[in-house]
N, CA and C atoms as a LAMMPS dump frame, in Angstrom:
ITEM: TIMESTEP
0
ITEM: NUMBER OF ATOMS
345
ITEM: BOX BOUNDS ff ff ff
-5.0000000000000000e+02 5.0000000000000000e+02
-5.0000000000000000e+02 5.0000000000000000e+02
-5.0000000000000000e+02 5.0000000000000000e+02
ITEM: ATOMS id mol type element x y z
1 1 1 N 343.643 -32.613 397.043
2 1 2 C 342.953 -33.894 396.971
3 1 3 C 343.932 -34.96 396.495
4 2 1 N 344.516 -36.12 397.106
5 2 2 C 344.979 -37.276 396.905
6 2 3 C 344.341 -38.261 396.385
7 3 1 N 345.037 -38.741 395.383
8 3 2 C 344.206 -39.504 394.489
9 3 3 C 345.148 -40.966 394.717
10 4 1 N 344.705 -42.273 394.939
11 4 2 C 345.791 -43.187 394.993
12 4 3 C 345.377 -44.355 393.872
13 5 1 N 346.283 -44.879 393.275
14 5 2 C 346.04 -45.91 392.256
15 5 3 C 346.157 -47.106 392.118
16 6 1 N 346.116 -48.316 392.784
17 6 2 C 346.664 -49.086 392.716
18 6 3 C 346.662 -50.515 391.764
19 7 1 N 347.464 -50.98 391.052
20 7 2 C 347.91 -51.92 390.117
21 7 3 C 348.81 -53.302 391.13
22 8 1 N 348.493 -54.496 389.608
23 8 2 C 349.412 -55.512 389.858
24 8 3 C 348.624 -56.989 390.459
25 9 1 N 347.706 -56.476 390.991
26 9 2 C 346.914 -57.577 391.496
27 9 3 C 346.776 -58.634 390.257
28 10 1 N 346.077 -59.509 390.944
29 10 2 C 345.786 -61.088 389.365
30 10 3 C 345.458 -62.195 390.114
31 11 1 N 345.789 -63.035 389.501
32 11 2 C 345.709 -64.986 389.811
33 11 3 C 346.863 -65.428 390.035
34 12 1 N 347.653 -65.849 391.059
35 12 2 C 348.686 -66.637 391.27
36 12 3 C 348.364 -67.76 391.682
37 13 1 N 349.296 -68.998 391.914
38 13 2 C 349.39 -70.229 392.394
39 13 3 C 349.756 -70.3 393.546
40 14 1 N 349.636 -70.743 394.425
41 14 2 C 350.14 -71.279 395.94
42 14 3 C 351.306 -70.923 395.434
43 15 1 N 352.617 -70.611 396.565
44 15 2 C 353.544 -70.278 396.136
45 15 3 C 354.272 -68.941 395.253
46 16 1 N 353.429 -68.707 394.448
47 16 2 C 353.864 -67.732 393.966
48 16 3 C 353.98 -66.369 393.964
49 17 1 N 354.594 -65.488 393.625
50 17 2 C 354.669 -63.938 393.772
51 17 3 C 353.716 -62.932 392.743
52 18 1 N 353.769 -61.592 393.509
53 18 2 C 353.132 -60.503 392.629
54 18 3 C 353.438 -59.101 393.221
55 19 1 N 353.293 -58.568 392.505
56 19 2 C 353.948 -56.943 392.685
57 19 3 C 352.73 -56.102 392.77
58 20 1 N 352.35 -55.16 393.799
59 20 2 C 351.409 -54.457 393.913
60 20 3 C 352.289 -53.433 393.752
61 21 1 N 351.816 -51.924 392.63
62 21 2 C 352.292 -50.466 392.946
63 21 3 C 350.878 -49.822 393.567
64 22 1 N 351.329 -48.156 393.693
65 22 2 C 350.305 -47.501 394.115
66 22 3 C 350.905 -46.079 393.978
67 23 1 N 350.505 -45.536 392.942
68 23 2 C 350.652 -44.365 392.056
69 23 3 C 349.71 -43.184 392.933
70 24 1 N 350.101 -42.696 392.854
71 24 2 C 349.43 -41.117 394.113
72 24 3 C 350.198 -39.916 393.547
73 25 1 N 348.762 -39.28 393.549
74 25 2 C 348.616 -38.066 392.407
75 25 3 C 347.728 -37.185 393.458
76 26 1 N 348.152 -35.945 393.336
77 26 2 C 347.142 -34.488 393.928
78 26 3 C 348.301 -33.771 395.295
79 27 1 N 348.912 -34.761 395.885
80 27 2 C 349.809 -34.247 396.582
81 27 3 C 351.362 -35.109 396.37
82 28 1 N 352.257 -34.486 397.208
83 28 2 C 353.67 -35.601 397.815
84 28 3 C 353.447 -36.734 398.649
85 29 1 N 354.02 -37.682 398.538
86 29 2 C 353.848 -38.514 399.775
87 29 3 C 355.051 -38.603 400.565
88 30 1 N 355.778 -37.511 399.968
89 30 2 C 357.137 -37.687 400.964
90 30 3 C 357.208 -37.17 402.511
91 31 1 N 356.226 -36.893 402.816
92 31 2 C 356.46 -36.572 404.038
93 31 3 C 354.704 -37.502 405.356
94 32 1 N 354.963 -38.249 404.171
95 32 2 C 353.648 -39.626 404.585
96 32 3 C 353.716 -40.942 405.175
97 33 1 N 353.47 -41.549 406.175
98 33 2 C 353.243 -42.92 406.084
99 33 3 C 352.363 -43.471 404.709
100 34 1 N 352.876 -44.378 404.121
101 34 2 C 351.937 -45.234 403.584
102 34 3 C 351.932 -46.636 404.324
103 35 1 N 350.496 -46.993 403.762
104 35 2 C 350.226 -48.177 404.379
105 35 3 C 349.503 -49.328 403.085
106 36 1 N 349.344 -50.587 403.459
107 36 2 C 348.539 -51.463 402.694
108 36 3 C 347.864 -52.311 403.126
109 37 1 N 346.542 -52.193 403.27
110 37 2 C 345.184 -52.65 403.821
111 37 3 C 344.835 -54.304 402.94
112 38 1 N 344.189 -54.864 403.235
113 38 2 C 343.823 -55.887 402.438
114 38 3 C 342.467 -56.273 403.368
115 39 1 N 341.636 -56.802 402.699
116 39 2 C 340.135 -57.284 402.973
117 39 3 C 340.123 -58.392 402.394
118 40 1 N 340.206 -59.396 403.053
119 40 2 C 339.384 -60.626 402.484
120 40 3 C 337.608 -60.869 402.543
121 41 1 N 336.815 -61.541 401.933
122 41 2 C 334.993 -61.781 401.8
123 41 3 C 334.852 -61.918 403.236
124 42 1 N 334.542 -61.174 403.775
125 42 2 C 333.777 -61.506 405.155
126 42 3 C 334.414 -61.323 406.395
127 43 1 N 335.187 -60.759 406.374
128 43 2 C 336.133 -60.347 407.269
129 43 3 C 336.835 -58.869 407.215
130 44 1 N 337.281 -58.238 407.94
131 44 2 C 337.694 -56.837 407.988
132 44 3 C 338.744 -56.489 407.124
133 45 1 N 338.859 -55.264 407.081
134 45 2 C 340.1 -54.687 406.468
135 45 3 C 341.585 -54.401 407.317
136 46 1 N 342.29 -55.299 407.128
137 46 2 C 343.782 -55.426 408.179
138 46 3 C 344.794 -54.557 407.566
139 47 1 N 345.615 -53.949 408.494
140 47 2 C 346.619 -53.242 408.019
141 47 3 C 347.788 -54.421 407.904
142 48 1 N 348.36 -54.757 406.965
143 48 2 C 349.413 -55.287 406.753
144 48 3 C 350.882 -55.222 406.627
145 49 1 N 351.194 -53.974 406.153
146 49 2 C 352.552 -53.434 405.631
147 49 3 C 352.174 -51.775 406.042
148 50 1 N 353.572 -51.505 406.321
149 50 2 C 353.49 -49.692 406.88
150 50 3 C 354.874 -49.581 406.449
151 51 1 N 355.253 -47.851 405.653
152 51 2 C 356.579 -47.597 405.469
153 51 3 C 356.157 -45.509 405.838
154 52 1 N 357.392 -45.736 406.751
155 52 2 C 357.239 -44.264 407.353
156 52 3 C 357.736 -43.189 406.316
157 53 1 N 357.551 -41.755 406.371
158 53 2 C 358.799 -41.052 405.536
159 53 3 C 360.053 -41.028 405.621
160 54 1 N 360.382 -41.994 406.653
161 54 2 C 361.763 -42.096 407.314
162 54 3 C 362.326 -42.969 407.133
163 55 1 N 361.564 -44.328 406.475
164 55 2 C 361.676 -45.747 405.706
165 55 3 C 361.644 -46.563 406.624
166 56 1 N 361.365 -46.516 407.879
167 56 2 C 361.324 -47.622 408.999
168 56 3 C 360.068 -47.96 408.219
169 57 1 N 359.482 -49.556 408.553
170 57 2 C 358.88 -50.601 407.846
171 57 3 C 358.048 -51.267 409.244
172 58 1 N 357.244 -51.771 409.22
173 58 2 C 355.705 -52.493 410.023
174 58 3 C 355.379 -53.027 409.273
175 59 1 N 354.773 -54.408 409.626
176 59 2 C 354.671 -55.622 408.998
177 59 3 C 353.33 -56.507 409.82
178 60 1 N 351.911 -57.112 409.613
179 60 2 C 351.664 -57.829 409.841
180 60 3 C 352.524 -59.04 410.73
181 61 1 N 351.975 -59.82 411.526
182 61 2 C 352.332 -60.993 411.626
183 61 3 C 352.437 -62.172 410.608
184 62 1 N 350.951 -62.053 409.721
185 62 2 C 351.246 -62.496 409.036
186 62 3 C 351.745 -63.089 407.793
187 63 1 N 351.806 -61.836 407.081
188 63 2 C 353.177 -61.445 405.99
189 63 3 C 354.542 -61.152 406.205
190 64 1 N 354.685 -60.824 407.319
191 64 2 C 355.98 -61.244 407.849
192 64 3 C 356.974 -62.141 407.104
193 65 1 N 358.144 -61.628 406.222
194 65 2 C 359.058 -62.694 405.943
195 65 3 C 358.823 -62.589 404.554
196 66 1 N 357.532 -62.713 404.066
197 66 2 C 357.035 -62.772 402.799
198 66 3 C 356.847 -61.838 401.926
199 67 1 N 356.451 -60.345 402.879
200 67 2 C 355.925 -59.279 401.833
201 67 3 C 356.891 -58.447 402.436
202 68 1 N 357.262 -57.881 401.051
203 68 2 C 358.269 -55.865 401.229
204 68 3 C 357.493 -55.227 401.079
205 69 1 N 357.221 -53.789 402.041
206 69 2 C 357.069 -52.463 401.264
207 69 3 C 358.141 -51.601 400.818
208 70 1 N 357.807 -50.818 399.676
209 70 2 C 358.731 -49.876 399.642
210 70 3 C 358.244 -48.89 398.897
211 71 1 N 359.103 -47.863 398.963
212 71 2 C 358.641 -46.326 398.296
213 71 3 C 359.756 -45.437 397.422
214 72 1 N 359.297 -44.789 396.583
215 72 2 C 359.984 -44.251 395.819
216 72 3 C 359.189 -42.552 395.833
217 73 1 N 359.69 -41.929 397.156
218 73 2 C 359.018 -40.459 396.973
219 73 3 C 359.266 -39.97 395.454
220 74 1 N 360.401 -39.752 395.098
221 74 2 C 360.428 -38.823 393.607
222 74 3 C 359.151 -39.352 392.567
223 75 1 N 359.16 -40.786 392.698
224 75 2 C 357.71 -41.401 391.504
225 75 3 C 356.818 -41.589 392.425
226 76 1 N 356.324 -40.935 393.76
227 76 2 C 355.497 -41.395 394.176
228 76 3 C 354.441 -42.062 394.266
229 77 1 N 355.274 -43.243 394.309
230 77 2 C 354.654 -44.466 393.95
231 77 3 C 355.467 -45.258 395.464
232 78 1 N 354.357 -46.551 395.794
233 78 2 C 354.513 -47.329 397.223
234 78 3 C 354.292 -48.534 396.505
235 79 1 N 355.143 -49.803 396.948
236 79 2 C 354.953 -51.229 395.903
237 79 3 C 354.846 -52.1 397.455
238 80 1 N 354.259 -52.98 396.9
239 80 2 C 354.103 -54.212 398.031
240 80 3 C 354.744 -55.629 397.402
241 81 1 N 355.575 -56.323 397.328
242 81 2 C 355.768 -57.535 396.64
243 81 3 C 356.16 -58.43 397.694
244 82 1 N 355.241 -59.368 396.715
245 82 2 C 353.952 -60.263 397.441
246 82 3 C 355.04 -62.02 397.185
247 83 1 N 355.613 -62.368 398.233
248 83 2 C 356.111 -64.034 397.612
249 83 3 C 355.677 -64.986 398.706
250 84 1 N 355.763 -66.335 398.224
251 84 2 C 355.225 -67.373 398.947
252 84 3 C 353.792 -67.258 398.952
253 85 1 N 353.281 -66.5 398.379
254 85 2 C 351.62 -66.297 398.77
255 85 3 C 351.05 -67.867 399.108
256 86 1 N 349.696 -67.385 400.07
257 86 2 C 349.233 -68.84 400.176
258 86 3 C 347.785 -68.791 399.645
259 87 1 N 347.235 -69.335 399.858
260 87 2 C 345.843 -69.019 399.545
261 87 3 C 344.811 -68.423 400.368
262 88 1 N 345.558 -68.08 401.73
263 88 2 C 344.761 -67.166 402.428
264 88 3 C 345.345 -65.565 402.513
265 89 1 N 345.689 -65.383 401.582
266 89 2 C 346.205 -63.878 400.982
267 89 3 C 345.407 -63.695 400.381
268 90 1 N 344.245 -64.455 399.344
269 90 2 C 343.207 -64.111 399.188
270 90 3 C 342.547 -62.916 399.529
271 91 1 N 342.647 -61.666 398.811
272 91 2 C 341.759 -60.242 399.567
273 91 3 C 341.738 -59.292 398.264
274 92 1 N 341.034 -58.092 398.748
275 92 2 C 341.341 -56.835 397.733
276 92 3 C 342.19 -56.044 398.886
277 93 1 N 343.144 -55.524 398.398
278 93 2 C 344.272 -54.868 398.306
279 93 3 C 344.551 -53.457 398.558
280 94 1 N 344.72 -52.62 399.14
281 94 2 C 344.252 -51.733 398.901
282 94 3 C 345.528 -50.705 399.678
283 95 1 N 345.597 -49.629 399.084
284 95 2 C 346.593 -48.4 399.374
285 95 3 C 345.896 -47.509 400.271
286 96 1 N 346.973 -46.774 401.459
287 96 2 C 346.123 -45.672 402.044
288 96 3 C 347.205 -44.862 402.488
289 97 1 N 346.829 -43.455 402.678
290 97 2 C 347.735 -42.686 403.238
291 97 3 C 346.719 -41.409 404.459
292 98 1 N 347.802 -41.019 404.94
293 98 2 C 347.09 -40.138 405.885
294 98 3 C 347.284 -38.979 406.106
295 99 1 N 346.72 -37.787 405.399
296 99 2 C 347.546 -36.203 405.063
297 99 3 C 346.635 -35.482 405.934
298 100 1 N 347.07 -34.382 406.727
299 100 2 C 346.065 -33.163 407.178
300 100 3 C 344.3 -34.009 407.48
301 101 1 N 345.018 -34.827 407.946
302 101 2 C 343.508 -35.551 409.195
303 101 3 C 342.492 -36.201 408.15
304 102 1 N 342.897 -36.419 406.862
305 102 2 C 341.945 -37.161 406.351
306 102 3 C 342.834 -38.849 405.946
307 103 1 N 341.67 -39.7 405.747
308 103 2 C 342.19 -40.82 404.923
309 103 3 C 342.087 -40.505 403.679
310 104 1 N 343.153 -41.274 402.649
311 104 2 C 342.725 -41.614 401.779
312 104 3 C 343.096 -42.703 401.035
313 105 1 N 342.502 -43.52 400.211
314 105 2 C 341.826 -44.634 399.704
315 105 3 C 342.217 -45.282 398.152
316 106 1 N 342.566 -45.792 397.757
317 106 2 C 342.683 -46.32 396.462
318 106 3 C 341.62 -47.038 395.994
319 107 1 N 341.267 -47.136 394.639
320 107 2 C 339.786 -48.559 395.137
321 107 3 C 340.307 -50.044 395.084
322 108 1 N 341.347 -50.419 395.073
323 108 2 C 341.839 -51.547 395.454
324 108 3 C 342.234 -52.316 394.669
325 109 1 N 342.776 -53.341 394.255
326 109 2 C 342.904 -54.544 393.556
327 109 3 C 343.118 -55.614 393.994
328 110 1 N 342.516 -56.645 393.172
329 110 2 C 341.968 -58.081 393.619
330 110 3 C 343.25 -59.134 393.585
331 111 1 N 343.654 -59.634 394.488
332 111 2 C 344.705 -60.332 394.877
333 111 3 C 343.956 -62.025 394.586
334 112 1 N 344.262 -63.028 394.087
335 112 2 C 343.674 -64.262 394.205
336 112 3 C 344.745 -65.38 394.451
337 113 1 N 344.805 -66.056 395.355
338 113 2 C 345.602 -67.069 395.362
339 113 3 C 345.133 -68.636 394.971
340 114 1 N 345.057 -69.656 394.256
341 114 2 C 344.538 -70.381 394.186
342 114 3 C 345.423 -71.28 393.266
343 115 1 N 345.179 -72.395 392.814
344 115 2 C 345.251 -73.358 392.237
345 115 3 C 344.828 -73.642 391.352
């Protein structure tokens, strides 16, 4: 059973940055895609950022430029850092991975961009 954790979310300003981790516990993720989902109020859950076990990287269109993923198999742990945010980054946040045909899920954290 994979357990995923994710931290870092908050209140930023137009402009500014934030560091999402995502701590995963019950298995390895070294031999995983991770990914990072985000949901904004009323609208779907988009895949945004993808990092293979192989470290090739997938990117939204529209974080593009702005957001890294990256991974650290030994602390298996996956970070997203977040710059230029605008205020339509606005979402909950969320970690996923995909082992032996199941999803699994982090419960997310709240990203806010505003003023």
């Amino acid at each position: 059973q994979v357990q995923l954790v994710e931290s870092g979310g908050g209140l930023v300003q137009p402009g500014g940055s934030l560091s999402l981790s995502c701590l995963a516990s019950g298995s390895t993720i070294r031999f995983a895609t991770m990914d990072w989902y985000r949901q904004a109020p009323g609208k779907q859950r988009e895949l945004i950022a993808a990092i293979t076990s192989g470290g090739s990287l997938n990117y939204a269109d529209s974080v593009k430029g702005r957001f890294t993923i990256s991974r650290d198999n030994g602390k298996n742990t996956v970070w997203l850092q977040m710059n230029s945010l605008k205020p339509e980054d606005t979402a909950v946040y969320y970690c996923h991975l995909r082992s032996g045909g199941y999803d699994y899920w982090g419960q997310g954290t709240q990203v806010t961009v505003s003023s």
